[in-house]
DSSP file (Angstrom, degrees, kcal/mol; ACC not computed):
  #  RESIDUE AA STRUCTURE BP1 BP2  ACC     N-H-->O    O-->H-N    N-H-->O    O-->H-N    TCO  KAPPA ALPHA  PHI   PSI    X-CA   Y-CA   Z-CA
    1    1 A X              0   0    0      0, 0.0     2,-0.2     0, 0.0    64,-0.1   0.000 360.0 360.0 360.0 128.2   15.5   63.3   -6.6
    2    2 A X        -     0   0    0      1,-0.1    12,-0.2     2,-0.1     3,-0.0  -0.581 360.0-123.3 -88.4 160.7   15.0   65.4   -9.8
    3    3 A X  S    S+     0   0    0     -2,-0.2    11,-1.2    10,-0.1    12,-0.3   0.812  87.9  30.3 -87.5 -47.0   18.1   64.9  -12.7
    4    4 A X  E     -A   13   0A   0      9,-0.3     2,-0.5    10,-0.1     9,-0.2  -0.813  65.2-138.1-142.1 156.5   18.9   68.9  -12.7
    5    5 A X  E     -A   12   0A   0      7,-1.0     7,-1.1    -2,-0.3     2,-0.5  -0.896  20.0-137.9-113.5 105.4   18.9   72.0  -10.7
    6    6 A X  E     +A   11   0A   0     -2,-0.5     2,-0.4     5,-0.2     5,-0.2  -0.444  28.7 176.7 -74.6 117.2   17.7   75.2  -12.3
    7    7 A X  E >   -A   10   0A   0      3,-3.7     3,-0.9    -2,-0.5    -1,-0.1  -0.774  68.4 -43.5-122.8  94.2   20.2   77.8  -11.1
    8    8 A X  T 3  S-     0   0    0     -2,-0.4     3,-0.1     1,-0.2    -2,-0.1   0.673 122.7 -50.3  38.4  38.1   19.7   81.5  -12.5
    9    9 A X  T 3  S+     0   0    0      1,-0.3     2,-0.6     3,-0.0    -1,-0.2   0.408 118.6 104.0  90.7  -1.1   19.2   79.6  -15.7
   10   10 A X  E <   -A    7   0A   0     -3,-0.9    -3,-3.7    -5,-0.1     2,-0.4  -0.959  69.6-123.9-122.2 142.7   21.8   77.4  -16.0
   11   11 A X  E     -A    6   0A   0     -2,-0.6     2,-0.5    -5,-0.2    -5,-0.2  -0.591  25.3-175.7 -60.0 115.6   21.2   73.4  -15.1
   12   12 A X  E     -A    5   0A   0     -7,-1.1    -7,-1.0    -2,-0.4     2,-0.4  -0.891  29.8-116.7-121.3 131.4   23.5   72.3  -12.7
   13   13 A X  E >>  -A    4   0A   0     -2,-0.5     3,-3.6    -9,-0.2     4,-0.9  -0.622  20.2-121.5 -79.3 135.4   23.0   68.4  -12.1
   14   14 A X  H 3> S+     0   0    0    -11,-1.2     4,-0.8    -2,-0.4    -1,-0.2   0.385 110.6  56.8 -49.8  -1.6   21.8   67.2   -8.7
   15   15 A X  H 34 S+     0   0    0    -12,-0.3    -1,-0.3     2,-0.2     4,-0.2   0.621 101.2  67.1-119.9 -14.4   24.6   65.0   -7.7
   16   16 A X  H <4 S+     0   0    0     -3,-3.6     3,-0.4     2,-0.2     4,-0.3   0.872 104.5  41.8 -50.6 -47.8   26.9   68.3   -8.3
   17   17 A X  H >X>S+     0   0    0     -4,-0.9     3,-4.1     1,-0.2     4,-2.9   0.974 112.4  49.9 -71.3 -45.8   25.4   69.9   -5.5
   18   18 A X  T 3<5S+     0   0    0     -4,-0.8    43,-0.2     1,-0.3    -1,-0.2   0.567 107.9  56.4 -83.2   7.7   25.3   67.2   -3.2
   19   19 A X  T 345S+     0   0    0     -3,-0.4    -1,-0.3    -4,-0.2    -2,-0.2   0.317 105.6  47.7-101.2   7.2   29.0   66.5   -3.9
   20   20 A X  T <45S+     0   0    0     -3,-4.1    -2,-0.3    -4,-0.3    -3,-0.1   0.428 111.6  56.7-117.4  -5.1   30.1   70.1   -2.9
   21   21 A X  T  X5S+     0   0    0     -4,-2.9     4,-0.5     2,-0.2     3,-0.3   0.590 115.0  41.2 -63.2 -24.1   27.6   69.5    0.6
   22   22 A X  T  4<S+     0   0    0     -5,-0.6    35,-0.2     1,-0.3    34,-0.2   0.569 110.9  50.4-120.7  18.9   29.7   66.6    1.2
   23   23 A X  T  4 S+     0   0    0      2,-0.1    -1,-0.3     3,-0.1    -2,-0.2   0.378 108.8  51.6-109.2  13.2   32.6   67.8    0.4
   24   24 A X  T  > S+     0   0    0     -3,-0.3     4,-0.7     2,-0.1    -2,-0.2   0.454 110.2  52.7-108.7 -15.3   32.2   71.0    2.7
   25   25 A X  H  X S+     0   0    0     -4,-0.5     4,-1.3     1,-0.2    -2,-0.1   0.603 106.0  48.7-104.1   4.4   31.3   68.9    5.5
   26   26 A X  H  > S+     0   0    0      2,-0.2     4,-2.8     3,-0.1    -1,-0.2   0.568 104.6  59.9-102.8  -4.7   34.4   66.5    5.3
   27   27 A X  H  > S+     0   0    0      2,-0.2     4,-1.5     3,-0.2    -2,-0.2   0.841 110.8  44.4 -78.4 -39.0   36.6   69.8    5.2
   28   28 A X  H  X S+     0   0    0     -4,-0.7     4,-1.2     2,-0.2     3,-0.5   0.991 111.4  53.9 -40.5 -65.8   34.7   70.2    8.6
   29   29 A X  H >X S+     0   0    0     -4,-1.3     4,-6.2     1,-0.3     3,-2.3   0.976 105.5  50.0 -29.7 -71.6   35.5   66.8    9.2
   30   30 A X  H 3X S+     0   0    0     -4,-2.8     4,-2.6     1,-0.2    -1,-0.3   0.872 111.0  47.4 -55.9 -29.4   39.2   67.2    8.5
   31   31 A X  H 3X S+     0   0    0     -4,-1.5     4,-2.2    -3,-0.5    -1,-0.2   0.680 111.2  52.0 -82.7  -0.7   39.8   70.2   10.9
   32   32 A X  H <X S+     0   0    0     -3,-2.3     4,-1.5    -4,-1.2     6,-0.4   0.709 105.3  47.7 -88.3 -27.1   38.1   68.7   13.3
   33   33 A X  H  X>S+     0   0    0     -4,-6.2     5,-1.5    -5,-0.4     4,-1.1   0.994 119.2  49.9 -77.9 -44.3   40.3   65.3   13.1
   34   34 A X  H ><5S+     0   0    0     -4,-2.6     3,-1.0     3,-0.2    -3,-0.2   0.999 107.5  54.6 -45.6 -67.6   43.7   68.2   13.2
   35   35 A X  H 3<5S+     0   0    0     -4,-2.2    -2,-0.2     1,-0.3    -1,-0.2   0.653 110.9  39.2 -36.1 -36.4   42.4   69.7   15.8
   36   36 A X  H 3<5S-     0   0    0     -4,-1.5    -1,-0.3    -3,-0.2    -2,-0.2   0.643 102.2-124.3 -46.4 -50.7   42.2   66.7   17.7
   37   37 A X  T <<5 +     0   0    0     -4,-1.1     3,-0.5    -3,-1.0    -3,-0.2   0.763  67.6 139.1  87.3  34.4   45.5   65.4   16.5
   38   38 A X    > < +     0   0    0     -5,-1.5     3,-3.5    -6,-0.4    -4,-0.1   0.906  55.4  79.0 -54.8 -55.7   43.5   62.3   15.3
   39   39 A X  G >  S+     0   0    0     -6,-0.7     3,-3.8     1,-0.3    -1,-0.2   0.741  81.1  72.9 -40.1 -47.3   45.9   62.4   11.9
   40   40 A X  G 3  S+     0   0    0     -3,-0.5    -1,-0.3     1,-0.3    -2,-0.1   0.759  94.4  47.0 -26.7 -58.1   48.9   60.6   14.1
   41   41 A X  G <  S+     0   0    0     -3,-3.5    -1,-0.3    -4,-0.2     2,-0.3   0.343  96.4 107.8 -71.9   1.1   47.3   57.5   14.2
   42   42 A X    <   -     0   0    0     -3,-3.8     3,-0.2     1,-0.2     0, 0.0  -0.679  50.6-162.1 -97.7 134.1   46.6   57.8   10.1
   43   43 A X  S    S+     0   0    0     -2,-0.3     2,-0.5     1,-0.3    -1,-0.2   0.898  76.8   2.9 -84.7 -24.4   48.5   55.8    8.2
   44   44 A X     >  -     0   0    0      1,-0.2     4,-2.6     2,-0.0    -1,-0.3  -0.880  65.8-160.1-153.3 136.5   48.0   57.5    5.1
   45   45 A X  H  > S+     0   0    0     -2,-0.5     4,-2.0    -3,-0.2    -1,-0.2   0.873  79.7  54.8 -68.5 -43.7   46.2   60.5    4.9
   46   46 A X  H  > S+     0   0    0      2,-0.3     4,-2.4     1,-0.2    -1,-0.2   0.711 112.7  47.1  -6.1 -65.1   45.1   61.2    1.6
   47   47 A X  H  > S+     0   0    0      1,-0.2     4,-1.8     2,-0.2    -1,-0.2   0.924 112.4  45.6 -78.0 -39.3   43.5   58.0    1.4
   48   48 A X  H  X S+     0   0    0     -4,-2.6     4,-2.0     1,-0.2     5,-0.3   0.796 113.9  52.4 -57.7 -30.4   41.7   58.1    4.8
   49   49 A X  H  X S+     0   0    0     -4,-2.0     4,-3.6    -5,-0.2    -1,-0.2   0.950 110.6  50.4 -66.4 -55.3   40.6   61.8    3.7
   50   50 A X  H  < S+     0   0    0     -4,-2.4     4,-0.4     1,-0.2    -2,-0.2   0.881 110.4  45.5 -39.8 -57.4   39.3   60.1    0.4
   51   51 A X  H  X S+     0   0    0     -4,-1.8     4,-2.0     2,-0.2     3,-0.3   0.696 109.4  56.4 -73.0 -26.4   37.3   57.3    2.4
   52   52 A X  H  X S+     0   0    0     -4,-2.0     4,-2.6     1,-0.2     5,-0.4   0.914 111.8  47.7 -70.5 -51.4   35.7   60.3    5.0
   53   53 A X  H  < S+     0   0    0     -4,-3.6     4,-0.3    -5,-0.3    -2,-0.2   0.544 114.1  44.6 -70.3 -10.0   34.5   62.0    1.7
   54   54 A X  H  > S+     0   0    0     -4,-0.4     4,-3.1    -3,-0.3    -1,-0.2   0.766 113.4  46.3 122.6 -85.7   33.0   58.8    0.2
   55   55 A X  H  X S+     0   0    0     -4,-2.0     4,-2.1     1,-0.2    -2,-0.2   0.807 114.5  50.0 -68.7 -16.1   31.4   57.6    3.1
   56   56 A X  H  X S+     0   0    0     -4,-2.6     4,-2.4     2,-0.2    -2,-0.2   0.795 108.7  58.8 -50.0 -43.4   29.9   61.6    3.7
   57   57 A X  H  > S+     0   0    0     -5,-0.4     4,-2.4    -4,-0.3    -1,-0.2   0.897 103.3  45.8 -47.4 -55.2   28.8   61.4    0.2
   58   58 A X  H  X S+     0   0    0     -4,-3.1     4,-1.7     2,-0.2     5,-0.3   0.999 111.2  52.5 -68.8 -59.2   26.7   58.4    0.6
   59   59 A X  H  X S+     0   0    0     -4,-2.1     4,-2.4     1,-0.2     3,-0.4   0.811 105.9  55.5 -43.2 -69.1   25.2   59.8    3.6
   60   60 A X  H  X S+     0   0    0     -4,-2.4     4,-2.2     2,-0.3     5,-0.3   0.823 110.9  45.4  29.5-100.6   24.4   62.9    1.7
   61   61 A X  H >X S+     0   0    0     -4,-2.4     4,-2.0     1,-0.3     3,-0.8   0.833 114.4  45.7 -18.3 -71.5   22.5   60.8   -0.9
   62   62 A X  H >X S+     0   0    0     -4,-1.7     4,-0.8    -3,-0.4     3,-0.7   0.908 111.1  49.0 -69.7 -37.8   20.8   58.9    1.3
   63   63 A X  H 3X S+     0   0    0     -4,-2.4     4,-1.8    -5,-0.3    -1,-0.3   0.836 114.3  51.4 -55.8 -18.5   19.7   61.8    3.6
   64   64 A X  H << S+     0   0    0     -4,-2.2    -1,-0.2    -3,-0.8    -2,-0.2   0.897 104.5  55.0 -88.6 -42.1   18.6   63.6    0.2
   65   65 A X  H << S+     0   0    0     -4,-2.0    -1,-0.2    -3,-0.7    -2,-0.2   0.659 110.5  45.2 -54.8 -19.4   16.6   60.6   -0.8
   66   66 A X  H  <        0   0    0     -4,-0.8    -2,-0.2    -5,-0.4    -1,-0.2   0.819 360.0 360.0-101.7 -35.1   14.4   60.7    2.8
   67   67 A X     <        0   0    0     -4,-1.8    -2,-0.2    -5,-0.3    -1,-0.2   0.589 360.0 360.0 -95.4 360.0   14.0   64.5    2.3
């Protein structure tokens, strides 16, 4: 994984991008877990919301690492 991302001339750092990929796929996450009515069973959402982006993150990483 290279340090920076050249983007129309400005450096964007890699771990930027691949924390707005894993935050657009736990906003997936979460409408799928509303849609569902999953949230019932949550005790507090915030933090469970916190811990889906976390572990999404790391997956992220590691898929990024393999690719």
């Amino acid at each position: 994984m290279i340090g920076e991302i050249d983007f129309y001339g400005v450096f964007v750092p890699s771990v930027l991008v691949l924390m707005l990929v894993a935050y657009l796929v736990s906003l997936a996450g979460r409408w799928v877990f509303e849609r569902l009515g999953l949230y019932r069973f949550i005790w507090h959402r915030s933090i469970f919301d916190l811990g889906i982006y976390v572990i999404v993150l790391g997956g992220v990483v590691i898929l990024s690492q393999r690719l």
